[in-house]
Structures are given as structure tokens and as C-alpha cells.
Backbone as JSON, one array per atom type, in Angstrom:
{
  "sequence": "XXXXXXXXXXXXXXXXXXXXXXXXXXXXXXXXXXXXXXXXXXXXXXXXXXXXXXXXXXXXXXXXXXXXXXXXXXXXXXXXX",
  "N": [[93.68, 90.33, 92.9], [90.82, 92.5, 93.06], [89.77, 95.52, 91.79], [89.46, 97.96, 94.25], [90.25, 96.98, 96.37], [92.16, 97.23, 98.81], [94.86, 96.44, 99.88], [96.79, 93.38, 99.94], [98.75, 90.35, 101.26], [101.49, 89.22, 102.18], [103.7, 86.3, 101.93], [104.32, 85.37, 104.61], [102.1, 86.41, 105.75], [101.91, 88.74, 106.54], [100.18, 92.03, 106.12], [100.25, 93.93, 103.01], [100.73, 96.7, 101.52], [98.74, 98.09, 98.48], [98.68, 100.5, 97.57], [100.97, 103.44, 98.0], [101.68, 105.24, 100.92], [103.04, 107.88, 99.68], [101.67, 107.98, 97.24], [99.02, 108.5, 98.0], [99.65, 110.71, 98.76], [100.06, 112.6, 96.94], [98.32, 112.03, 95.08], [95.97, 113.47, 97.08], [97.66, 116.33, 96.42], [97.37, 116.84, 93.72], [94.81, 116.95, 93.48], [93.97, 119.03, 95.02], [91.9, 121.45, 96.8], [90.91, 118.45, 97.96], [88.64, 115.86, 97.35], [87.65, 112.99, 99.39], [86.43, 110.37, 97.86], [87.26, 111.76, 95.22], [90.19, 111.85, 95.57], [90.51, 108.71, 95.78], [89.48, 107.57, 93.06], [91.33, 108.29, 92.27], [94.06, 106.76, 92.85], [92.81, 104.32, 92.73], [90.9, 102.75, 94.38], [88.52, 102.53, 97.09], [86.67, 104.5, 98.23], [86.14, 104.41, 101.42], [89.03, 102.54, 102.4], [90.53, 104.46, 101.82], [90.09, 107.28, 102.83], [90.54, 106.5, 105.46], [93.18, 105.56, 105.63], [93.84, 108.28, 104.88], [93.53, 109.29, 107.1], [94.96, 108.22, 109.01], [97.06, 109.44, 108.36], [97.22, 112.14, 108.29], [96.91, 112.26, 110.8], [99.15, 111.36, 111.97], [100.57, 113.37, 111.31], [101.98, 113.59, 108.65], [101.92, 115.27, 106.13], [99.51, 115.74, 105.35], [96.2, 117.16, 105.4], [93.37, 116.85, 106.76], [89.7, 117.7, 106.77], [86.47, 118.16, 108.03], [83.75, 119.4, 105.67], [80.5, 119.8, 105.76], [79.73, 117.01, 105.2], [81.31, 115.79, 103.82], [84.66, 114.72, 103.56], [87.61, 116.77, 103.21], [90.91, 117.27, 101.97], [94.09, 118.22, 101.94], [97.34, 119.16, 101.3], [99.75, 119.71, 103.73], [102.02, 122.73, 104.14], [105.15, 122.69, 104.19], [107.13, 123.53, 107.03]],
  "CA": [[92.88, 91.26, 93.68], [90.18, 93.5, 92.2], [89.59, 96.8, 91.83], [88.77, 99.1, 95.64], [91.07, 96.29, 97.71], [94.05, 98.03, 99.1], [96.09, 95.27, 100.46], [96.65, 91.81, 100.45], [99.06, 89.6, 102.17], [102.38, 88.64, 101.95], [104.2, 84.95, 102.22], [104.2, 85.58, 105.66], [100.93, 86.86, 106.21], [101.4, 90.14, 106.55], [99.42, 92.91, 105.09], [101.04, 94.77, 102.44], [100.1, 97.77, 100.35], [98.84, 98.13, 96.94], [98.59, 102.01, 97.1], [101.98, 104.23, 98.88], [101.4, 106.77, 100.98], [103.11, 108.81, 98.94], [101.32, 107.81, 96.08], [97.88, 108.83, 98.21], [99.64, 112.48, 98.67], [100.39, 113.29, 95.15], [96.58, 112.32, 94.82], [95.99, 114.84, 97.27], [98.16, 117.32, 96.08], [97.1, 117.14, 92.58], [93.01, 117.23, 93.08], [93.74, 119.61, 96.78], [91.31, 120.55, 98.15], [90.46, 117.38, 97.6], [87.44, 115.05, 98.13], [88.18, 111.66, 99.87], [86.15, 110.54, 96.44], [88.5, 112.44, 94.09], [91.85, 110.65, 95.31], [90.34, 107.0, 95.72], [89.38, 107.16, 92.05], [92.77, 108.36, 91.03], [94.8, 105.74, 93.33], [91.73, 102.97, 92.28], [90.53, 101.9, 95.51], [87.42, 102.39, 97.56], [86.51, 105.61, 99.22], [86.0, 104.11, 103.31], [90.02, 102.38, 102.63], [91.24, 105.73, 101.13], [89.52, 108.09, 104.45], [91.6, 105.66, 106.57], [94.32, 105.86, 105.35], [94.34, 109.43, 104.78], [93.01, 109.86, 108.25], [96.09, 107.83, 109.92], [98.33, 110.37, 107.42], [97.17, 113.54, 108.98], [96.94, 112.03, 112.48], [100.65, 110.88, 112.58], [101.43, 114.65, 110.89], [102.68, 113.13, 107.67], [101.94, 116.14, 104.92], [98.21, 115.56, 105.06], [95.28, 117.84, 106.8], [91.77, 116.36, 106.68], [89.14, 118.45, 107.92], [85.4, 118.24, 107.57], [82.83, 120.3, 105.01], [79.3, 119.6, 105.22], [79.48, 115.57, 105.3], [82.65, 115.56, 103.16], [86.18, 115.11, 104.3], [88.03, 117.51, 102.52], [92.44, 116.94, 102.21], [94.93, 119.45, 101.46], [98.63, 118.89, 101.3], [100.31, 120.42, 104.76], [103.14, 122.98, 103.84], [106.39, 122.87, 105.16], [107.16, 125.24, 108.3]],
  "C": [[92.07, 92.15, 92.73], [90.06, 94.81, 92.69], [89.39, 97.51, 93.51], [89.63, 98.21, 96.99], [92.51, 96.98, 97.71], [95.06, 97.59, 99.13], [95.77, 94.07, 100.21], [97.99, 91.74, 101.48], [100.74, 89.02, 101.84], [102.84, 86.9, 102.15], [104.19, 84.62, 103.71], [103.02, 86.32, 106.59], [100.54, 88.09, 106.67], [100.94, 91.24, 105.69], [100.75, 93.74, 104.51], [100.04, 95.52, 101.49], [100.18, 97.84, 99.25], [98.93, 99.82, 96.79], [99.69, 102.82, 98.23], [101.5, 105.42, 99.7], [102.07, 108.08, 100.46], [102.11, 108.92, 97.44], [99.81, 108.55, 96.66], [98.1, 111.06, 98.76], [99.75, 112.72, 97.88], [99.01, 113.43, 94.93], [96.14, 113.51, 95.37], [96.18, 116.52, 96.58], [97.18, 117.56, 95.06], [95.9, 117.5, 92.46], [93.01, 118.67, 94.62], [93.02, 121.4, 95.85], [90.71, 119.35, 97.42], [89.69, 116.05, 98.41], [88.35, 113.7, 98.12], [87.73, 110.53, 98.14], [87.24, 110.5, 95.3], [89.7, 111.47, 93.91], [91.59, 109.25, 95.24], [89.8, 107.07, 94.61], [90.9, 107.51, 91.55], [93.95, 107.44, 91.22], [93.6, 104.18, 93.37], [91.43, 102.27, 93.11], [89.21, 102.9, 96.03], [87.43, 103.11, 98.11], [86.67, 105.38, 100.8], [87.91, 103.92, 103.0], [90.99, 103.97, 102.78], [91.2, 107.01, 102.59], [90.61, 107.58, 105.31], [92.68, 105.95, 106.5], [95.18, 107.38, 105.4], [94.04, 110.23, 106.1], [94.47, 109.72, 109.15], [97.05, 108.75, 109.24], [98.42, 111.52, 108.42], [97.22, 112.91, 110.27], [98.43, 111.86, 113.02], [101.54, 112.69, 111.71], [102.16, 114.38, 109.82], [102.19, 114.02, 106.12], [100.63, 116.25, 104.48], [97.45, 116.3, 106.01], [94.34, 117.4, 105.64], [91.03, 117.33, 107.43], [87.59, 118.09, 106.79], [84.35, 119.37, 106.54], [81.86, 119.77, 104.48], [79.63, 118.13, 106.06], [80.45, 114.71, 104.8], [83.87, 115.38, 103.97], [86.57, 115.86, 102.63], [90.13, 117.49, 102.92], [93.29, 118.03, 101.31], [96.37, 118.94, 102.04], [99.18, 120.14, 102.63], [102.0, 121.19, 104.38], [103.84, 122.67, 104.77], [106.79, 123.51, 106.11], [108.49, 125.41, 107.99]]
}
């Protein structure tokens, strides 16, 4: 697989992940606030996969808030309550 592909495929044909979602919050964390940009160069995949991903994060409430600025998504690590 090269460079910006997220997934391939297992023996069984199902998709599997090259990048964790933990591995795409640490990105977060570490660049927060942080451009969609920012973390898909530091987890080596393709800005549109990276959005997705980090979109289904915050949507299922998983330690991730996305929110818009300008034209940007912008991601910040969700504290703990």
C-alpha cells in the first residue's frame, strides 16, 4: 500500500486499519487545536480519510471535538467530565 491509503483488506475481505484511532488522537492531542492537515501528515495518510475518521470519532463521543473555522475543521482532544 502507498502512502495516504488508510486501509486495506484482510484474508477475509474485510477492511482493516493502517492508522488506530488512538493513534489519530495522540495526533490530535499533540498538534490540538489541530488542523485536519496537521494530524494526516503526522499519522501519513490523506487529509479527506483523516476528516472521516475524525468526524465518526467526535460523532460517536470518543475524546474528539471537530468544529469548523473559516473552511478548516479544527480538532481538540475532549476532556474528561
Amino acid at each position: 500500500m502507498g502512502r495516504g491509503e488508510i486501509e486495506d483488506r484482510d484474508e477475509q475481505g474485510k477492511i482493516k486499519q493502517k492508522v488506530s484511532d488512538d493513534e489519530l488522537r495522540d495526533a490530535v492531542e499533540k498538534h490540538q487545536p489541530a488542523s485536519t492537515k496537521a494530524i494526516a501528515e503526522e499519522v501519513g495518510i490523506h487529509s479527506n480519510p483523516t476528516r472521516q475518521r475524525l468526524k465518526r470519532i467526535d460523532e460517536n463521543d470518543e475524546g474528539v471535538i471537530g468544529d469548523v473555522v473559516g473552511n478548516s475543521f479544527v480538532w481538540m482532544r475532549k476532556e474528561d467530565s
